[in-house]
C-alpha positions as CSV (number, residue, x, y, z in Angstrom):
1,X,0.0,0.0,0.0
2,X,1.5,3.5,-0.7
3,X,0.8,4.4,2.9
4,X,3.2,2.4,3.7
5,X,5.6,3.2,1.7
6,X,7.9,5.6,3.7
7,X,8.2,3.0,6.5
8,X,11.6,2.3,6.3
9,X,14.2,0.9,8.7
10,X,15.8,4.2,8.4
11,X,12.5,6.2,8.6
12,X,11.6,5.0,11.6
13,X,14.8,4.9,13.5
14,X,15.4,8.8,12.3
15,X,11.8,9.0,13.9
16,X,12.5,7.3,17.3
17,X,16.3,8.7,17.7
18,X,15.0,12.0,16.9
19,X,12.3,11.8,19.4
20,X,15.0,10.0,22.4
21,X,17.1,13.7,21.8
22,X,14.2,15.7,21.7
23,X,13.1,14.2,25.3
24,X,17.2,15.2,26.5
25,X,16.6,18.5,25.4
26,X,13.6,19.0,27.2
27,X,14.7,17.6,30.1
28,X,17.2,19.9,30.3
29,X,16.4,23.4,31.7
30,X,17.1,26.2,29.3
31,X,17.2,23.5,26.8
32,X,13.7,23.5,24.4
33,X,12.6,21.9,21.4
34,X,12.8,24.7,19.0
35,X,16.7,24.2,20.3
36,X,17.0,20.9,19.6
37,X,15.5,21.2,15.9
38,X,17.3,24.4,15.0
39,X,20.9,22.4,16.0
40,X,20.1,19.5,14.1
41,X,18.4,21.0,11.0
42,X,21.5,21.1,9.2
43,X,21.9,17.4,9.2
44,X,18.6,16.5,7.5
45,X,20.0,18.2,4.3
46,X,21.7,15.1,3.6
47,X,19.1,12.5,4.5
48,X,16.1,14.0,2.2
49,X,12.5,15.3,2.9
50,X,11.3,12.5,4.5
51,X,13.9,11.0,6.7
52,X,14.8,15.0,7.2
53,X,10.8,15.5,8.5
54,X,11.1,12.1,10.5
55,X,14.0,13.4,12.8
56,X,12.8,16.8,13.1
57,X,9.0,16.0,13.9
58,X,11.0,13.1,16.7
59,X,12.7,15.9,17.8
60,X,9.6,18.2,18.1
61,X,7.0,15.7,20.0
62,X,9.9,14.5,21.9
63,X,11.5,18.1,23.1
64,X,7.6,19.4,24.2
65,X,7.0,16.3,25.8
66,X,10.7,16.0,27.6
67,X,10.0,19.7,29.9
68,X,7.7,17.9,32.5
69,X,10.7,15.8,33.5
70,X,12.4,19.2,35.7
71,X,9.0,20.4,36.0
72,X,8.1,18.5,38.3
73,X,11.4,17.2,40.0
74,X,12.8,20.2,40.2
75,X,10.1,22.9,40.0
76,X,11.8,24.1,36.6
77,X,9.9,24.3,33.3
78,X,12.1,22.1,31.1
79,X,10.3,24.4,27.9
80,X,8.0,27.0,27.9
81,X,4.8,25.0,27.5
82,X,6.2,23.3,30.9
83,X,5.3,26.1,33.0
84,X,1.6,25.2,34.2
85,X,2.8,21.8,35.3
86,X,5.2,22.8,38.4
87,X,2.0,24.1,39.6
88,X,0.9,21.1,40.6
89,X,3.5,18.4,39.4
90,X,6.1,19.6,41.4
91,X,4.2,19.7,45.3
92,X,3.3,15.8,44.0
93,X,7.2,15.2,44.1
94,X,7.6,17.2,47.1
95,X,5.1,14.7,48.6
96,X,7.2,11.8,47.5
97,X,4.9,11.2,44.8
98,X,7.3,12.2,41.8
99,X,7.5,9.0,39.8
100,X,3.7,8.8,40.1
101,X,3.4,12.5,38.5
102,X,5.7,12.0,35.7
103,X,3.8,8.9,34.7
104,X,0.4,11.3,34.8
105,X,2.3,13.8,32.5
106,X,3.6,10.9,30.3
107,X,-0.1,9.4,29.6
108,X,-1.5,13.1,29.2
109,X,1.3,13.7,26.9
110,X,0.2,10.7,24.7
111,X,-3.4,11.3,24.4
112,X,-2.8,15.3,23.7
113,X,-0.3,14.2,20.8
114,X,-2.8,11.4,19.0
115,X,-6.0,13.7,19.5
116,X,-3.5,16.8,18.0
117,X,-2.9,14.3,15.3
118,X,-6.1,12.9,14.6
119,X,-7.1,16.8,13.8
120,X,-4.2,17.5,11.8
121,X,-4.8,15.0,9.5
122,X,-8.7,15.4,9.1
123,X,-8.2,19.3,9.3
124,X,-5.6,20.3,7.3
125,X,-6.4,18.8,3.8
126,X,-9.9,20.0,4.0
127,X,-8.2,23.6,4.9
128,X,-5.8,23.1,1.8
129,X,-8.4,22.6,-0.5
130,X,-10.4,25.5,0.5
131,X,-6.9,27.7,0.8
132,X,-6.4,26.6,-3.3
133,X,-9.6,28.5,-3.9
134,X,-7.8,32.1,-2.5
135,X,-6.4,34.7,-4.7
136,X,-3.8,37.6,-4.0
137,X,-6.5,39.2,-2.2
138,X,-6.9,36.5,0.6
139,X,-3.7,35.4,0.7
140,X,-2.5,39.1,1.5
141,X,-5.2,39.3,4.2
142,X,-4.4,35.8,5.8
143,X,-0.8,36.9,6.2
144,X,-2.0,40.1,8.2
145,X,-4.1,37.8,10.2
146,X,-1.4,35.9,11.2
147,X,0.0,39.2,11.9
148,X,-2.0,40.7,14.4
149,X,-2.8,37.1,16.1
150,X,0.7,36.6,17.1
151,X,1.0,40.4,18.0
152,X,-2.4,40.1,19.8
153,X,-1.3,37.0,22.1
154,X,2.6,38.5,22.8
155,X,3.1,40.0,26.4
156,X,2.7,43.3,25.1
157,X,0.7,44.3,22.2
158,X,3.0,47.3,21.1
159,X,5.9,45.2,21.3
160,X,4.4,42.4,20.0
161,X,3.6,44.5,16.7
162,X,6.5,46.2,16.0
163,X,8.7,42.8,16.9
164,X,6.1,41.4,13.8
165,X,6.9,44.2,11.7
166,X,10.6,44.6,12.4
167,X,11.3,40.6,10.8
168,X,8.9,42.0,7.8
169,X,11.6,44.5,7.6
170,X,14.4,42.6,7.8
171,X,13.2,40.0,5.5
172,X,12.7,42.7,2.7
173,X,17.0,43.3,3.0
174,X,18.1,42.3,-0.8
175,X,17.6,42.8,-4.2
176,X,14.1,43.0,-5.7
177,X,13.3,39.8,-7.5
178,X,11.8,40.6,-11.2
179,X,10.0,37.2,-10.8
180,X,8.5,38.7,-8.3
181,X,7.3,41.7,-9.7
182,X,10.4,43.9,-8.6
183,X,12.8,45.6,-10.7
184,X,15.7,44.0,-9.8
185,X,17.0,47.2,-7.6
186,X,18.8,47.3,-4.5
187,X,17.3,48.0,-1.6
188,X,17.9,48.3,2.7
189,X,21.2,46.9,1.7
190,X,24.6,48.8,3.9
191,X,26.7,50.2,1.7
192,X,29.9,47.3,1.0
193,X,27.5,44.1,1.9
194,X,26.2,43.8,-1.7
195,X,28.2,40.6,-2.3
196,X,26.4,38.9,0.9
197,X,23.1,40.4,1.0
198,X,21.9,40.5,-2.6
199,X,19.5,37.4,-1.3
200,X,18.8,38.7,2.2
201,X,19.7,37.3,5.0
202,X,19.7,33.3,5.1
203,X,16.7,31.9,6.9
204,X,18.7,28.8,8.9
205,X,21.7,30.6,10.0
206,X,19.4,33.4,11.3
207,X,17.0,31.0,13.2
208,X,20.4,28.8,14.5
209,X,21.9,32.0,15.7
210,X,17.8,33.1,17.3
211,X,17.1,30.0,19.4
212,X,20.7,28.3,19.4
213,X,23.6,31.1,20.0
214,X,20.8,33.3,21.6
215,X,20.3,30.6,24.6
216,X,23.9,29.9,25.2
217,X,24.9,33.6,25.7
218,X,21.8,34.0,28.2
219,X,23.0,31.0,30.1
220,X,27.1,32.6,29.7
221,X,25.5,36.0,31.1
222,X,23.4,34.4,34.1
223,X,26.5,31.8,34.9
224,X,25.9,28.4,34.3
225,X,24.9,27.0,37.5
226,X,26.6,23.6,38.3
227,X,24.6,20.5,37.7
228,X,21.8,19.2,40.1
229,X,23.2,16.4,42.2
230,X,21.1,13.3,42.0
231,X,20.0,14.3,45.8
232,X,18.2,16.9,44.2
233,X,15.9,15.1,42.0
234,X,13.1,14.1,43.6
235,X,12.4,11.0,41.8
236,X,10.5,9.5,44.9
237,X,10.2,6.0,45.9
238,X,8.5,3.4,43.5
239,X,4.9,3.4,43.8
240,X,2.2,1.3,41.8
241,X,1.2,3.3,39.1
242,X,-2.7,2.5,37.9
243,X,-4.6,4.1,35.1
244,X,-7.9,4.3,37.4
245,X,-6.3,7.4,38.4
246,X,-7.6,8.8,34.8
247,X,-11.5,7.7,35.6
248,X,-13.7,10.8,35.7
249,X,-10.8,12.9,34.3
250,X,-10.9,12.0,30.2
251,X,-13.5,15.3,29.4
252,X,-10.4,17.1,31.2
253,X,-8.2,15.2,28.7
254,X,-9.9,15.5,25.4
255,X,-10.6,18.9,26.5
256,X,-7.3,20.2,27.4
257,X,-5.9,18.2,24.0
258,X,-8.3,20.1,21.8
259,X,-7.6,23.4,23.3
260,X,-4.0,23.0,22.9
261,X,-4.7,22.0,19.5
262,X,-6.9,24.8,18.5
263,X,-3.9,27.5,19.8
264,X,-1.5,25.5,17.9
265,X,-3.6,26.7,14.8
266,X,-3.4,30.4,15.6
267,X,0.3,31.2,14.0
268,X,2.9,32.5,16.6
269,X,0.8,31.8,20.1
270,X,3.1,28.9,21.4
271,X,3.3,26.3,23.8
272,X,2.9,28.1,27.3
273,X,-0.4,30.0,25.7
274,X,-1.9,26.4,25.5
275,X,-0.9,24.8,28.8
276,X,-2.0,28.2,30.6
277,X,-5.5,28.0,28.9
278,X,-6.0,24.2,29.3
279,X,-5.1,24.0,33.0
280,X,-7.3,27.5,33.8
281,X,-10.3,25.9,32.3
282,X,-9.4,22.6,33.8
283,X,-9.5,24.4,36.9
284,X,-12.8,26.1,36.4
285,X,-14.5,23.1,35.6
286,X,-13.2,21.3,38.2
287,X,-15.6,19.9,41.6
288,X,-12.6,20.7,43.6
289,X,-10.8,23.8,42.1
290,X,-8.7,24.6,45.7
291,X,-6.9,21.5,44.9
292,X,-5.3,23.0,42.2
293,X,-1.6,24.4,43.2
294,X,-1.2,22.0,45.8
295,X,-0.8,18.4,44.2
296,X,-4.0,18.0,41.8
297,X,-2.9,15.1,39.2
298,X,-6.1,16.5,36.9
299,X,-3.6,19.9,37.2
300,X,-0.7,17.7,35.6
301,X,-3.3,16.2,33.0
302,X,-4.6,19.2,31.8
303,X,-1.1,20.9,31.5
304,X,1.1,18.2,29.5
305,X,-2.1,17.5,27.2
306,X,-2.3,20.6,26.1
307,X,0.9,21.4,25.3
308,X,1.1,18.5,23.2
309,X,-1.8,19.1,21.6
310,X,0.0,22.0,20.5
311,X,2.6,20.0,18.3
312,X,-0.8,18.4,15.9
313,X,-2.1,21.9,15.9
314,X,0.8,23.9,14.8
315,X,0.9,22.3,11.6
316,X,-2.4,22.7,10.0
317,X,-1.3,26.5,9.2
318,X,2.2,25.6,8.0
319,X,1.2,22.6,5.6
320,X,-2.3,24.1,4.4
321,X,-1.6,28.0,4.3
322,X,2.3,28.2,4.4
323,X,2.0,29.9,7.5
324,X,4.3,28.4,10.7
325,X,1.9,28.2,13.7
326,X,4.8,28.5,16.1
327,X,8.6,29.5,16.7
328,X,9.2,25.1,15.9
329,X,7.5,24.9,12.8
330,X,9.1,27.8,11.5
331,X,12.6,26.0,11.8
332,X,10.4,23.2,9.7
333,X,9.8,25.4,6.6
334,X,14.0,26.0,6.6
335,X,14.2,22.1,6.1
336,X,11.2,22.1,3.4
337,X,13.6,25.1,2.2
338,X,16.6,23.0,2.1
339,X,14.9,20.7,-0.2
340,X,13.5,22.9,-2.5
341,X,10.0,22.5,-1.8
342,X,7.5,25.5,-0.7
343,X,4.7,24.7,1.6
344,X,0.9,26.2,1.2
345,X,-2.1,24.7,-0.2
346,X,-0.7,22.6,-3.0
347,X,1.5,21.4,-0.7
348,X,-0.2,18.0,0.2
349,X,-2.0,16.9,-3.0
350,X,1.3,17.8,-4.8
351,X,3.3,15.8,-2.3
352,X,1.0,13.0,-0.8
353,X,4.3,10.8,-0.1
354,X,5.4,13.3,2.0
355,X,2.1,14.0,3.9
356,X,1.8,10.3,4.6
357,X,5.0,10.3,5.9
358,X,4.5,13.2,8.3
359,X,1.3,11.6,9.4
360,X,3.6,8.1,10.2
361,X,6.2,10.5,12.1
362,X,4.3,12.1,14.3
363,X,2.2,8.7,15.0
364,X,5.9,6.9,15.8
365,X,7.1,10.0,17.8
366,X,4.1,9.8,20.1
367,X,4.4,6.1,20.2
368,X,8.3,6.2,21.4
369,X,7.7,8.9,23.6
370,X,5.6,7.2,25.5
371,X,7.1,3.6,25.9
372,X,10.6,5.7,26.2
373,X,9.2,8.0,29.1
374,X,7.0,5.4,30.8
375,X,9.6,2.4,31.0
376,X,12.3,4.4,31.6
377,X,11.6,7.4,32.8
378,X,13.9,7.2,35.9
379,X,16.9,7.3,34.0
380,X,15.7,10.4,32.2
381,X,15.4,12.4,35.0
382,X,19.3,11.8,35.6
383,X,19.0,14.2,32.8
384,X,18.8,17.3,34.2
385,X,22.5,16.2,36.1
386,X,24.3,17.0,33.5
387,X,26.8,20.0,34.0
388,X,25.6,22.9,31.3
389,X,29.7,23.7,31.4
390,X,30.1,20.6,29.5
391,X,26.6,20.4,27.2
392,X,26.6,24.4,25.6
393,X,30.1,24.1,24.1
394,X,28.9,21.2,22.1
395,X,25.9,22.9,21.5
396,X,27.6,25.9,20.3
397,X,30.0,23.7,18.2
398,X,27.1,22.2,16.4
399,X,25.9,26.0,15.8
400,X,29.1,27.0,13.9
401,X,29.5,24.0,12.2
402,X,25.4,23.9,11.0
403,X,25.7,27.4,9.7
404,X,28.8,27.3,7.7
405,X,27.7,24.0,5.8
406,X,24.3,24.8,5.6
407,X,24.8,27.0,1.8
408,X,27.8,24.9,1.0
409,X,30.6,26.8,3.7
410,X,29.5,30.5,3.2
411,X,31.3,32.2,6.3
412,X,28.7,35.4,5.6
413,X,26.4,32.5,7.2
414,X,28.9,32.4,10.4
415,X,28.6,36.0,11.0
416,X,24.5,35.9,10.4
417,X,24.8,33.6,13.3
418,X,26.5,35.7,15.4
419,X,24.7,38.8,14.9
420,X,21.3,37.3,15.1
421,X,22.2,35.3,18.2
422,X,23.3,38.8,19.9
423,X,20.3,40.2,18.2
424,X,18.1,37.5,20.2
425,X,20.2,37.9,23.1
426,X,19.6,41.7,23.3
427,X,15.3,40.9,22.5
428,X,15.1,39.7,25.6
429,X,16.6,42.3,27.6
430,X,14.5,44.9,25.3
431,X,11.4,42.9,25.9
432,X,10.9,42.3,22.3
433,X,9.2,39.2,20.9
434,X,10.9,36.2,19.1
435,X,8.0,34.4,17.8
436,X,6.4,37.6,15.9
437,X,9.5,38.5,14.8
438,X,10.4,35.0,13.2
439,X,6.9,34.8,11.5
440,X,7.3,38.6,10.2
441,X,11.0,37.5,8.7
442,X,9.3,34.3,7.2
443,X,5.8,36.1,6.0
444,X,7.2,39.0,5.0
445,X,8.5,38.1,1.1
446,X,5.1,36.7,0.9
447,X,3.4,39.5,1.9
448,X,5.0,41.5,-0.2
449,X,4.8,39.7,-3.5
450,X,0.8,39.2,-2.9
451,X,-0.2,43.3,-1.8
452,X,2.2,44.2,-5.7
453,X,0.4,41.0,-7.5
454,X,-2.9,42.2,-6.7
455,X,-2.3,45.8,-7.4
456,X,-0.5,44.6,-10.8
457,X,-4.0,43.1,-11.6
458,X,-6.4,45.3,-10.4
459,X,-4.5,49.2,-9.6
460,X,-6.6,49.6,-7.0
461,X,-6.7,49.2,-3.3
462,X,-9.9,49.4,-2.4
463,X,-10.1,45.5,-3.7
464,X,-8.9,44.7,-0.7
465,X,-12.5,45.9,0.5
466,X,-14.4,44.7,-2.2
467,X,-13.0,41.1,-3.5
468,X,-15.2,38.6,-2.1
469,X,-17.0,37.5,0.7
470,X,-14.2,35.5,2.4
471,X,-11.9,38.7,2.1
472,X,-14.7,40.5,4.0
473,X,-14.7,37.4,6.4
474,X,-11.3,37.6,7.0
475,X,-11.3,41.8,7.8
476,X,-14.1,40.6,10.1
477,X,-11.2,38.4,11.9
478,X,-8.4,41.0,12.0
479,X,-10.5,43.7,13.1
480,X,-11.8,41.8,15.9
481,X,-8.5,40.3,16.7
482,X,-7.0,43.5,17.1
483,X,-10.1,44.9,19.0
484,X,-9.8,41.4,21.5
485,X,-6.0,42.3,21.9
486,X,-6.6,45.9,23.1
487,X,-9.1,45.0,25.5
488,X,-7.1,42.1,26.8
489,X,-4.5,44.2,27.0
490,X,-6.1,47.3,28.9
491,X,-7.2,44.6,31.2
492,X,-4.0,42.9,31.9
493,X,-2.7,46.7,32.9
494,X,-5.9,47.0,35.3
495,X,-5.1,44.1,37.0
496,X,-1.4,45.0,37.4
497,X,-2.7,48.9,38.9
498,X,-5.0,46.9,41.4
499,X,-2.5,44.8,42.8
500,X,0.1,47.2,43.0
């Protein structure tokens, strides 16, 4: 059967290796899964598309699910979408009941990645084939949705925007392709970087230097603490684990997994948005919310299944609409890139090998996960032992080497490391947002080449108005995004002034 087809020996070892890393990274605090894949994204130049996918999607499920080890033995969200589950994972290991939490997580974790998946793969052909229908017009408008979501959900909503509109900026750096409707002109270019820049800026040295570089000079300025002693971790003694701890809690489950799975799809939101919203409404609905923050295993539940609930979610905008729904699956369009193939709606019926074999991936990675974390989930949490003295060199070895072979040993590529890894260094101390920014560098070509299409075909603006009923749909859906985001954010500040 041509389902089948890309199961190979190699396929699925690429898929469980990749998914055993991604669980170290996570484990490790500082350590994330957008890390892991942007280290080892030069390496699946070499193995093609689908082994490439296999070890990065591993990597992915396996780095998101790999955070609740030190959040709950240690209090420390291994990743971002960790951060909900020290709530209430890390009083159960204070209480001697570690092992006992991690297996909750692990389970959680499991059923959030195969409900995730079960949407992705109903949800994002039917969304391609409707997509293929769009012209310039809607394309345009569903880049600026994409826009103001991830600048409506970012911390601050100025910040947010001009982060967003700063990577658009960026991104435009380079000569203006004729195939593109440009005139082949220079433009944002410093004066003596012609040679380097006539492309832009290269998309995988730039994300290396963003989320690999970046994290190893915040851990250099901070110090690197020495490594937790194995006193530390508080594994706690073996206990029977039984899944009739799960009875009365699967509407939580299903729940929480579909609520991670719906942020997923908004582009740019990310992992801790989805944990934070699962376990507050797991809380609300709860019969015994003043549990919650003191040991509640339904806390644990609601946390770890929504954040991997995220991972089946994030890729319905990047495979149907081209559009990354988070800071990981923008690292996956650099090795679609790498290959030479562009994602958006033609994407899957062009490439139905390839959507088959993402579909196989992310069931495998789910699968290993889980036997990997249940069985042997002791000797992962030794994990977070390991002395960062020794880890980030390697790290920032693999760094170097990825970006200098990535275009064939370019050493402009070397230096687009370093000065986007200071540049994502200095973000955080300026409060600026990654995630928009990254989306804005990716989107912004696009946007570009749709807003001159359609005025090539139509000279007027006020199309944008007038096209059809889905463009009118989709104003609909930026205007109320931004309206939400204000109001959100005017009551965010209220709530600061009262408690201040």
């Amino acid at each position: 059967m041509e389902l089948f087809d890309s199961l190979s020996p190699l396929f699925v070892l690429l898929t469980i290796g990749g998914t055993f890393v991604g669980i170290i990274f996570g484990a490790i605090p500082g350590m994330t899964a957008t890390m892991a894949v942007a280290v080892c994204l030069p390496i699946t130049y070499s193995l093609g598309l689908e082994n490439g996918l296999a070890l990065l999607l591993g990597l992915y499920v396996g780095g998101i699910s790999g955070g609740l080890v030190p959040a709950i033995l240690l209090g420390i969200p291994g990743t971002p979408s960790s951060i909900t589950t020290t709530l209430d994972g890390y009083p159960m290991a204070q209480q001697g009941q570690g092992e006992k939490a991690l297996r909750i997580g692990i389970v959680a974790s499991l059923v959030g990645g195969l409900i995730s998946l079960l949407i992705l793969d109903f949800f994002a052909p039917a969304l391609a084939d409707f997509a293929i229908k769009f012209s310039y017009v809607e394309k345009f408008l569903i880049i600026l949705f994409a826009l103001t979501v991830m600048a409506a959900l970012s911390s601050d909503l100025l910040l947010g925007i001009f982060s967003g509109f700063l990577g658009i900026f960026i991104s435009l750096i380079g000569t203006y392709d004729v195939t593109n409707g440009g005139n082949g002109e220079w433009r944002l270019i410093p004066p003596g970087t012609e040679y380097w820049l006539q492309d832009g800026f290269s998309l995988l040295p730039l994300l290396i230097g963003l989320f690999g570089l970046a994290t190893v000079l915040e851990e250099a300025q901070t110090g690197m603490q020495p490594g937790m002693s194995q006193k530390d971790v508080k594994v706690g003694k073996h206990e029977r684990f039984s899944f009739r701890i799960f009875n009365g809690q699967w509407i939580n489950l299903i729940r929480s997994s579909c609520i991670g799975t719906f942020v997923g799809i908004l582009p740019g939101v990310g992992g801790s948005a989805a944990s934070i919203l699962s376990y507050s409404n797991a809380k609300t609905f709860s019969k015994h919310p003043e549990r919650f923050g003191k040991g509640e295993p339904a806390g644990v539940m609601a946390s770890e299944a929504g954040n991997n609930g995220l991972t089946g979610g994030a890729l319905v905008p990047l495979l149907s609409l081209g559009i990354p729904g988070d800071s990981t699956t923008a690292l996956l369009i650099g090795a679609f890139t790498l290959q030479g193939v562009q994602v958006g709606p033609l994407f899957i019926g062009n490439n139905p090998g390839t959507w088959d074999a993402m579909i196989w991936a992310m069931l495998i990675a789910n699968i290993a996960m889980f036997v990997m974390m249940y069985f042997a989930i002791r000797y992962f949490a030794m994990v977070v032992t390991i002395p960062k003295h020794i880890l980030f060199p390697v790290i920032l070895m693999m760094c170097v080497i990825g970006a200098y072979t990535i275009n064939y040993g370019i050493m402009f590529d070397v230096w687009t490391l370093l000065i986007f890894g200071i540049f994502g260094w200095a973000m955080g101390k300026l409060r600026l947002e990654v995630a928009p920014f990254i989306i804005g560098f990716i989107l912004g070509p696009s946007a570009e080449v749709y807003f001159v299409k359609t005025l090539e075909s139509f000279g007027d603006v006020s199309i944008f108005f007038t096209k059809s009923p889905i463009a009118m749909v989709l104003w609909v859906m930026i205007i109320g995004s931004v309206v939400g985001s204000i109001l959100l954010n005017r009551s965010a500040a209220k709530r600061i002034r009262e408690n201040s």
